[in-house]
LOTOR-36748 format. One record per residue: residue in three letters; x, y, z of N, C-alpha, C, O in turn. Coordinates in pm, whole numbers, plus 50000, padded with zeros to 5 digits. Each point is the difference from the previous one (the first is absolute). Layout:
AlaXYZXYZXYZXYZ...
# end
This chain:
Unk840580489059779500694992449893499544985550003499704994550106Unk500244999449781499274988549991501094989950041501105002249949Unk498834989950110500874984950025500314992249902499034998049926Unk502044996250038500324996849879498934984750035499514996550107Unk500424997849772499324983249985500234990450101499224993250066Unk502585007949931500304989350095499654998750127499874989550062Unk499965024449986499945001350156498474996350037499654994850106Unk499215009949753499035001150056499544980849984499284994050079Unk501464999549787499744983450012500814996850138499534990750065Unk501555015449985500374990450150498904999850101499634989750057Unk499705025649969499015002350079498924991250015499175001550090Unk500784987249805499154993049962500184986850065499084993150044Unk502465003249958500574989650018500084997250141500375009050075Unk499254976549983499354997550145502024999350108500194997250119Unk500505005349809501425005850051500914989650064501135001350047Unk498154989049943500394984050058501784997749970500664995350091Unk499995008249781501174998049969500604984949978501144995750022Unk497544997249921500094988449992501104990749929500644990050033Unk499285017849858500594995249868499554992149889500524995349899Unk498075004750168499064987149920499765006449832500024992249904Unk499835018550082500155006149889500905002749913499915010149929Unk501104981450062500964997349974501245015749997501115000649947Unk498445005950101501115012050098500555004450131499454997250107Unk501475008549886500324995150160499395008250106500074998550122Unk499205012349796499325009250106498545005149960499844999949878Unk499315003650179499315006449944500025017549927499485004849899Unk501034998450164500465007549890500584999549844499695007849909Unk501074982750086500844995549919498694993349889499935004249884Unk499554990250143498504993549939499305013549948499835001449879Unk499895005350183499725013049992500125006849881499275000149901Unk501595004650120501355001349849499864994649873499975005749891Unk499924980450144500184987049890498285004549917499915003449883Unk499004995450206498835003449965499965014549904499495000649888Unk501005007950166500105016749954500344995949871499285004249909Unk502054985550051500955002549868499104989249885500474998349887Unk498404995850148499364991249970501374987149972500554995149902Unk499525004050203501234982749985499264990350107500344988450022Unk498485019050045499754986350076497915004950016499225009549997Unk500814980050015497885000450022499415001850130500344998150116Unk498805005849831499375002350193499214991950076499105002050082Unk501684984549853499284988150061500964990250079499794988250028Unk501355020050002501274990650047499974999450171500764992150056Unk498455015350015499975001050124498954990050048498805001049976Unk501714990350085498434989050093499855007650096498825002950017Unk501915001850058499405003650159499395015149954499565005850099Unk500325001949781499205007450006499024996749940499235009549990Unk500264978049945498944991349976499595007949901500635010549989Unk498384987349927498885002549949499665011350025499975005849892Unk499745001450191499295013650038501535008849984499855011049947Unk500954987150075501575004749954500135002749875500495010049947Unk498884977049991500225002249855499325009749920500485007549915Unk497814990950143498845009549940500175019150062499195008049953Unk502074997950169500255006650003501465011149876500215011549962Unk500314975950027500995002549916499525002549826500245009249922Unk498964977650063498765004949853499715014050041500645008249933Unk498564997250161499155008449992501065014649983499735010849947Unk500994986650089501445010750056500095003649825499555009749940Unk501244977550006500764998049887498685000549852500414998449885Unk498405003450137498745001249918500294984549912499985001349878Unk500154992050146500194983850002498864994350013499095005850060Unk500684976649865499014992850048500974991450116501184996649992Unk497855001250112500674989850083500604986149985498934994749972Unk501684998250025500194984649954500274993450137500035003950116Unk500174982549808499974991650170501945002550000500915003849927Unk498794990350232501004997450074501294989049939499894988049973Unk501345021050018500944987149887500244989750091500665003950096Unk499014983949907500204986750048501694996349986500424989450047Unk500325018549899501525001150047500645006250078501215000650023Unk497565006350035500645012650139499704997450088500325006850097Unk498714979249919498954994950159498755000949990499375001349895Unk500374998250170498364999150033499735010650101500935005950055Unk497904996549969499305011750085499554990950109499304990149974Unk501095013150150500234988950094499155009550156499795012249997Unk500034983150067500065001250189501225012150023501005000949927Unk498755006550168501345001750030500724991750127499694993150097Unk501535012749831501344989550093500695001350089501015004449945Unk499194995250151501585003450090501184994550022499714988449972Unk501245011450053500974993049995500324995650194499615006550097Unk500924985049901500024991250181501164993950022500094988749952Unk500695014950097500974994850033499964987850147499575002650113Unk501234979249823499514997450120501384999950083501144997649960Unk498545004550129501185007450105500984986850010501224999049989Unk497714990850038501264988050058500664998949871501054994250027Unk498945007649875500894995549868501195014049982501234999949987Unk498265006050016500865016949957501235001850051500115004450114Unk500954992849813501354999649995500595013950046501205002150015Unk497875006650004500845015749961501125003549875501125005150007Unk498184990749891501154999949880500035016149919500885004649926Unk497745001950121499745012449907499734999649886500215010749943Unk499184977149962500255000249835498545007749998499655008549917Unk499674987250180498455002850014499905020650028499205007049937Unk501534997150140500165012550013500615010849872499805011949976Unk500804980049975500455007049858499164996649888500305005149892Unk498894988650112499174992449868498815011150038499725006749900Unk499614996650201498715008350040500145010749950500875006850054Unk498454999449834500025012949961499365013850060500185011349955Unk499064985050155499585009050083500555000450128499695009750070Unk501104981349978501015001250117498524995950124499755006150104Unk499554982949843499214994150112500384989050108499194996150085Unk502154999149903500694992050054501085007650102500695009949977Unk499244984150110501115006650103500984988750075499964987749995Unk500675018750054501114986250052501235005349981500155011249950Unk501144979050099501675001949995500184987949990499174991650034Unk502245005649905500864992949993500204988350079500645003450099Unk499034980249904499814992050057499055001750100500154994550109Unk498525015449856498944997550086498615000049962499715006949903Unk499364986650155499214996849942498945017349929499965011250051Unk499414983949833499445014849950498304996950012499534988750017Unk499815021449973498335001950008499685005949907500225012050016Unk499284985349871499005009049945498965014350071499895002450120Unk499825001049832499115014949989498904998749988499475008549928Unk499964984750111498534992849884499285011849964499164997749912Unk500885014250128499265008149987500375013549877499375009549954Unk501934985250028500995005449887500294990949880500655003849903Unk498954986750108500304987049950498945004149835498855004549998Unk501914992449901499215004849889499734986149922499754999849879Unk500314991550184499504989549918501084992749864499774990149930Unk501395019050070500734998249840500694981850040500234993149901Unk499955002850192500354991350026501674994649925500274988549968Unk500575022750020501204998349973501094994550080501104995249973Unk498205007350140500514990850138500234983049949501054994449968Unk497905001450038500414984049977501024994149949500494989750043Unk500035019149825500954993349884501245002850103500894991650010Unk499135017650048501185003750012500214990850155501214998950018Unk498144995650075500504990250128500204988349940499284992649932Unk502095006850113500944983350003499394992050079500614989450012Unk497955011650077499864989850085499104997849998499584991150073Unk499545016149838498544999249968499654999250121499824989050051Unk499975025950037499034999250091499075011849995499255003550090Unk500915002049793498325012349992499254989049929500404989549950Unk498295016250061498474997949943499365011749979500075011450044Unk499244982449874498645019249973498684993150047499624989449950Unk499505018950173499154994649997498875009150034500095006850102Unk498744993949814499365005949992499695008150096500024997550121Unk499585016749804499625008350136498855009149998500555007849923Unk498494996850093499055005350040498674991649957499654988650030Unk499705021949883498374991749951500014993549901501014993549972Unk497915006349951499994990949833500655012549901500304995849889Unk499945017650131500035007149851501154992349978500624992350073Unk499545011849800501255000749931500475014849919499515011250013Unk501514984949909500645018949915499645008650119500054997650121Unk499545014049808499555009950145498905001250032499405010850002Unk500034975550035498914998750093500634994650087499224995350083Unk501825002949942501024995650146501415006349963500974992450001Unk499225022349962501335008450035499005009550026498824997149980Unk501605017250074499555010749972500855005749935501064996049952Unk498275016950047501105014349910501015005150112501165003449977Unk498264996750137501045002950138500904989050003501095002650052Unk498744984849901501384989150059500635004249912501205002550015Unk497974999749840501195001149858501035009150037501204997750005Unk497915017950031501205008750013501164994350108501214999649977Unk498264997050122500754996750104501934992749936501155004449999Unk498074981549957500734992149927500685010749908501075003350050Unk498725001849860500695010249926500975009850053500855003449918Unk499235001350188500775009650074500844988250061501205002749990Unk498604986750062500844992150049501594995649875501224999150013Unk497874999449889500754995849876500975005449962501144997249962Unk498105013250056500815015549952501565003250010501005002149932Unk498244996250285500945003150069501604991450017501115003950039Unk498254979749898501104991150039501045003749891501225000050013Unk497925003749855501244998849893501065013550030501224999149983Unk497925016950076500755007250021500784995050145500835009150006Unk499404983750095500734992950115500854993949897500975007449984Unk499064984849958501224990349935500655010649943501095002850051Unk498565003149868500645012049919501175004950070501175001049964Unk498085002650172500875011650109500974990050022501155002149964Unk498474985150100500884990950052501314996549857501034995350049Unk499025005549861500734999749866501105007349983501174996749980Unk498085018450037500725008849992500715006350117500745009849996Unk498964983950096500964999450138501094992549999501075003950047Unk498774985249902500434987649986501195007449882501135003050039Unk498674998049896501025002949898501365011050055501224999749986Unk497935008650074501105013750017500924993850157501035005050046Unk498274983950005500524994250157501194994349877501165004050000Unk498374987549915501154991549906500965009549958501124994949996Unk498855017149971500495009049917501195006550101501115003749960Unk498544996850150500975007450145500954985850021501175000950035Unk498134985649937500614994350100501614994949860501154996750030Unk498165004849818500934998649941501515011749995501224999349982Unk497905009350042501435014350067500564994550095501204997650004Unk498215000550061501004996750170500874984049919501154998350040Unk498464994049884501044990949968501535007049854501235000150010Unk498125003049909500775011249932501105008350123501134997049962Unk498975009550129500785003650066500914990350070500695004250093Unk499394983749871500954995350061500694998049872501194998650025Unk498575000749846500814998949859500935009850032500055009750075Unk500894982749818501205010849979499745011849872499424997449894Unk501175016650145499385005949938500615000649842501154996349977Unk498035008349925501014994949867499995017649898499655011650022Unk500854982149888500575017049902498315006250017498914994350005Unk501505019649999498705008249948499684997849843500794999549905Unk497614999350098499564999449824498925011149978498875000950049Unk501675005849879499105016249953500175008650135499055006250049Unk502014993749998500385010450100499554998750112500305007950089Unk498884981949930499134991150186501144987649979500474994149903Unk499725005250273501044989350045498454987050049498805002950008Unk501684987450010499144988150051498835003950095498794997950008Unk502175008650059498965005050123499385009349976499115003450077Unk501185004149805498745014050010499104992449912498795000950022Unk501514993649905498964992549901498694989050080498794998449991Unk502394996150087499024991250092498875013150076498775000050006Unk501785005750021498925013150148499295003549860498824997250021Unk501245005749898499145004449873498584987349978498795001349979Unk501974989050036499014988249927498775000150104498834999149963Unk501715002550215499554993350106498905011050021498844997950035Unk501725013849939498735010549990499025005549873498865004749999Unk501674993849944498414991649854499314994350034498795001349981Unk501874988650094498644984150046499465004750090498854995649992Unk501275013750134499615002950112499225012149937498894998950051Unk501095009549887499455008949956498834995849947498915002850051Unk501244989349832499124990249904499164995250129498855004450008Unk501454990050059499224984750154499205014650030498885001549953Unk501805010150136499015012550037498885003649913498844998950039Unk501525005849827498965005349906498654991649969498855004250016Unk501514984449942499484992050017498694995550120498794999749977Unk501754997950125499535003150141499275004050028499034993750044Unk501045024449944499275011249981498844999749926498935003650047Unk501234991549815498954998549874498914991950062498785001849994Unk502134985850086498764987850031498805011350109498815003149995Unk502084999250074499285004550146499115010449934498824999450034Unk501525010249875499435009449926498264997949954498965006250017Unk501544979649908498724990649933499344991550116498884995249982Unk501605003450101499144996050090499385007750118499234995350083Unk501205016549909499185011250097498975004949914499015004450059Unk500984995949803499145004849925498764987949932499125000549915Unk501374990550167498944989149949500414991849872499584988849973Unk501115017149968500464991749870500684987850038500374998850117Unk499944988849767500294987549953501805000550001500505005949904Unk500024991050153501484996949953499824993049831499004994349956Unk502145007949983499734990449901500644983850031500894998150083Unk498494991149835500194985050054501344997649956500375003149887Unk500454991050206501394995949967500044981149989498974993450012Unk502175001549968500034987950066500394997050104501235000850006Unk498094994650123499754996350109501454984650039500434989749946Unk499735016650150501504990250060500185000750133500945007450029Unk498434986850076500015002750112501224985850077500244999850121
# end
């Protein structure tokens, strides 16, 4: 069976999760390209040769690089300098590939080797102590990524949005028990449609817990099978 458009323009895409293309994922760009709402000139870090893959894909002439999405640059890493690093985490939640590691009032390290260059890190430290600083040879686009980091980076991506997901929907049904256990100290009031307070409440508390399971299941489902969670909004 043939792969639909989108999957085969992501395959294309150097998986960075930059946002420089004015979407928040590559995938999502992806998409935007498929529905013709966006050009295949919005990616810098897949440079030029990114672009003339996506022409060739899409039976397209190539065009230059949109000078509102960046420039086609070196690649980058991100550096944390230790003596400044607050342990604040804004930097750990901003990384879309989960190349940052660290806890809570302690100092964090980059990945450099996971490190995709999107440089979303910066905006987000109160103390301005990352930098990007160049890393390997002269290429640029993917004459300095490969197709192995892309995928790499891509499964990382993947994986964080299906982690938040789980963490969400944990999160909700923990909220959902802990609002029962406060409901039982209420006083109980008239039955409405033949359920008293409390059967209504044990009704509500196991929907949500049911819902949090099914749910659950689906993720783990799509992620044993290799598939994409779908993108939610992110709240860590």
């Amino acid at each position: 069976m043939a792969k639909p458009l989108a999957d085969l323009i992501e395959n294309l895409l150097p998986q960075t999760q930059c946002s420089k293309c004015g979407y928040p994922s590559c995938r999502a760009y992806a998409v935007a390209i498929e529905r013709d709402e966006a050009g295949i000139n919005q990616c810098p870090l897949g440079g030029a040769e990114g672009i003339a893959r996506l022409a060739d894909l899409l039976g397209v002439a190539p065009t230059e690089l949109s000078p509102l999405h960046g420039a086609e640059c070196l690649r980058r890493v991100a550096r944390i300098d230790e003596s400044l690093c607050i342990g604040c985490t804004s930097c750990i939640k901003s990384c879309p590939v989960d190349a940052i590691i660290g806890a809570s009032r302690q100092m964090h390290s980059v990945i450099t080797e996971q490190c995709t260059g999107c440089d979303l890190c910066i905006a987000s430290c109160p103390v301005d102590c990352i930098l990007m600083t160049v890393e390997g040879g002269a290429g640029t686009g993917w004459a300095a990524w490969s197709h192995e980091q892309a995928a790499a980076a891509r499964e990382r991506h993947d994986f964080r949005i299906f982690r938040l997901q789980r963490d969400k929907i944990e999160s909700d049904a923990l909220l959902a028990a802990k609002t029962g256990e406060a409901l039982d100290s209420v006083k109980p009031k008239p039955a409405i449609d033949g359920k008293t307070a409390e059967e209504r409440k044990k009704s509500i508390i196991q929907a949500a817990l049911r819902q949090a399971r099914l749910k659950r299941e689906s993720l783990a489902k799509r992620a044993a099978a290799g598939g994409t969670a779908p993108v939610t909004t992110e709240t860590e």
